[in-house]
N, C-alpha and C positions, 0 to 999 in steps of 0.2 A: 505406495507413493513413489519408491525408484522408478517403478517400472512408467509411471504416468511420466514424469518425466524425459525419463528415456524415451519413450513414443513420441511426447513432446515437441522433443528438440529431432527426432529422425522425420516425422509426419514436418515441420517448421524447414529442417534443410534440405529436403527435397523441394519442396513448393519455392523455396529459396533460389535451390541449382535450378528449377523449373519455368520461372513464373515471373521470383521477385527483381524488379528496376531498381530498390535502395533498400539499404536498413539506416540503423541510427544506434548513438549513444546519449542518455539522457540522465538529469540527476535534478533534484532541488530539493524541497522541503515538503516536510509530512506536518500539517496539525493535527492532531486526534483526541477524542473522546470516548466514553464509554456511555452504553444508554441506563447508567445509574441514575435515578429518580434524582439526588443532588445534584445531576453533572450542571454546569452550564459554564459560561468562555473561561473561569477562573480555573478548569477543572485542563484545560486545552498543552496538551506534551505536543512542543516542539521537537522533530527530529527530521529525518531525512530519507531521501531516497533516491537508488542508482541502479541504474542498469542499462539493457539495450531492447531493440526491436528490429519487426521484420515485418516493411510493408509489402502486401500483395494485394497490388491493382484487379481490381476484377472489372472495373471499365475508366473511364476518364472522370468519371465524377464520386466513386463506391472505391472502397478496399479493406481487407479485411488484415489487423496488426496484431498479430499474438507478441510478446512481450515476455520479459524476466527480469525481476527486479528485488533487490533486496530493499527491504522498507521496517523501520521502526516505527511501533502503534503504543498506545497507551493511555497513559492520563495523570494527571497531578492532584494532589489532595491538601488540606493541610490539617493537624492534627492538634486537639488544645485539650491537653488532659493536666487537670491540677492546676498548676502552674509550668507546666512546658508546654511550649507550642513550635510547631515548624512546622516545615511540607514533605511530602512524601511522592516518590514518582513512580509510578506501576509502566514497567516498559518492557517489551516483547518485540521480537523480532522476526520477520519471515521472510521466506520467498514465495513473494508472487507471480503469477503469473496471468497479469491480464488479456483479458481474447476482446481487443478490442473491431467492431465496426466500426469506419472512417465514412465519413460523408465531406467531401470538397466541392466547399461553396466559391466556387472562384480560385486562383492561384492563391488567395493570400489566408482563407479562411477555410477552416472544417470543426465539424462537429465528432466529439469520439463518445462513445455508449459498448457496454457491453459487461460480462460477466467477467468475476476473478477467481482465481481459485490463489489459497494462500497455505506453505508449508510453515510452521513455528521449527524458528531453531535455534532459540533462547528468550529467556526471561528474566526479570530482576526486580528489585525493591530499592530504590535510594531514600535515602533521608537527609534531609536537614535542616538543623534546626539546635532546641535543646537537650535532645535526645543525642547528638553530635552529628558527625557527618560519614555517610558510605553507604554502599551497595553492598548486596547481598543477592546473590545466583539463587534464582526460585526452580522447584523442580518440573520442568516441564511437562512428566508425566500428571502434574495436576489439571493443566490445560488442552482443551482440545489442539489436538495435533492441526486439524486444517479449519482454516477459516474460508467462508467464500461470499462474494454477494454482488450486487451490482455497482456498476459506476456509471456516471455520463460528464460530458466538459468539453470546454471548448480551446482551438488552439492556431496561434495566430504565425503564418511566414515569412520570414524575413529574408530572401534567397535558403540558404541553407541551413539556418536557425531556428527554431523556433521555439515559441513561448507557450504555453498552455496550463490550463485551472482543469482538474477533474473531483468531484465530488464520491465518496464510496460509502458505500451501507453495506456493511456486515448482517448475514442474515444469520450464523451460525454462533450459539453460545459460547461464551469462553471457559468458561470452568469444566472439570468435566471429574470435580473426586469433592466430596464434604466439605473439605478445609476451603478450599475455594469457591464453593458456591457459598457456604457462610461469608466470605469478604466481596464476592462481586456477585453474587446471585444469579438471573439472570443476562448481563449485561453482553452486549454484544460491541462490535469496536463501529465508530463513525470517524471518516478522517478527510480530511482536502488536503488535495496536494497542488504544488505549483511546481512548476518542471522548466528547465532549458532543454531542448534536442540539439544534437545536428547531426543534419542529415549526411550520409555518405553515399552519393548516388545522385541518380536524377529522373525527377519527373515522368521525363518523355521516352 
């Protein structure tokens, strides 16, 4: 997984010292879910995510933007055993690394799609409720290490800002030892995100 990385980012600043006209810095909010038979909006962890990019134009209208981002995934539940009841938040963290294709409908619009690849490098359990309140560090060796799957979304320019919606499906299980497949089974992560950029660079 170092070594994918490493390539990564040497294959990414080469094409960069080579090619690329701008990159960017970006950040906003993550919603996510898990594909648990219960899930539905109720079930939806708000958190976050930041990081940067690197466009390379391959013509006036096409470009292709590999990315790194740290982004928080999960889901919320809530729990009514006896007489206690409260929520519980299942929250995991990675970096991803989306390979996204850029299609530019005009200066002000494009369309982005493309595959993710995601490294985990934390997970947790919060509560609360009547049970009280706190987190508790889960072992990661119970979860698969990489996530991956597709995204697509759209995103709108404002000179050097931009705004943009990307939709993501996880294609790869999370659990990956007993104890955790007995609590999420098969489920896999789905999440939207909304994003500010700005860009540092220019178009032309």
């Amino acid at each position: 997984m170092i070594r994918f990385f490493l390539s990564a980012a040497l294959i990414t600043g080469f094409f960069t010292t080579a090619h690329a006209q701008y990159f960017g810095l970006k950040g906003g909010l993550t919603f996510s879910n898990l594909t648990l038979e219960e899930a539905d909006d109720r079930n939806i962890r708000t958190g976050y995510n930041l990081g940067g990019y690197v466009n390379l134009p391959l013509n006036s209208a096409l470009a292709f933007q590999p990315e790194l981002n740290l982004t928080t995934k999960g889901a919320v539940g809530e729990y009514d055993i006896l007489f206690f009841q409260g929520e519980y938040g299942f929250n995991m963290t990675y970096i991803d690394a989306p390979l996204a294709g850029v299609v530019r409908l005009g200066s002000a619009f494009e369309l982005h799609a493309g595959p993710y690849l995601g490294y985990l490098t934390g997970s947790s359990l919060s509560t609360e409720g009547d049970f009280g309140e706190g987190e508790e560090e889960l072992d990661t060796d119970d979860f698969n290490s990489l996530d991956y799957g597709l995204f697509a979304g759209a995103a709108v320019n404002f000179g050097p800002l931009q705004f943009g919606a990307r939709y993501h499906y996880g294609l790869n299980e999370i659990a990956d030892s007993d104890a955790a497949e007995a609590l999420l089974g098969n489920a896999r992560h789905r999440y939207v995100q909304i994003y500010a950029a700005l860009r540092l660079g220019s178009y032309d």
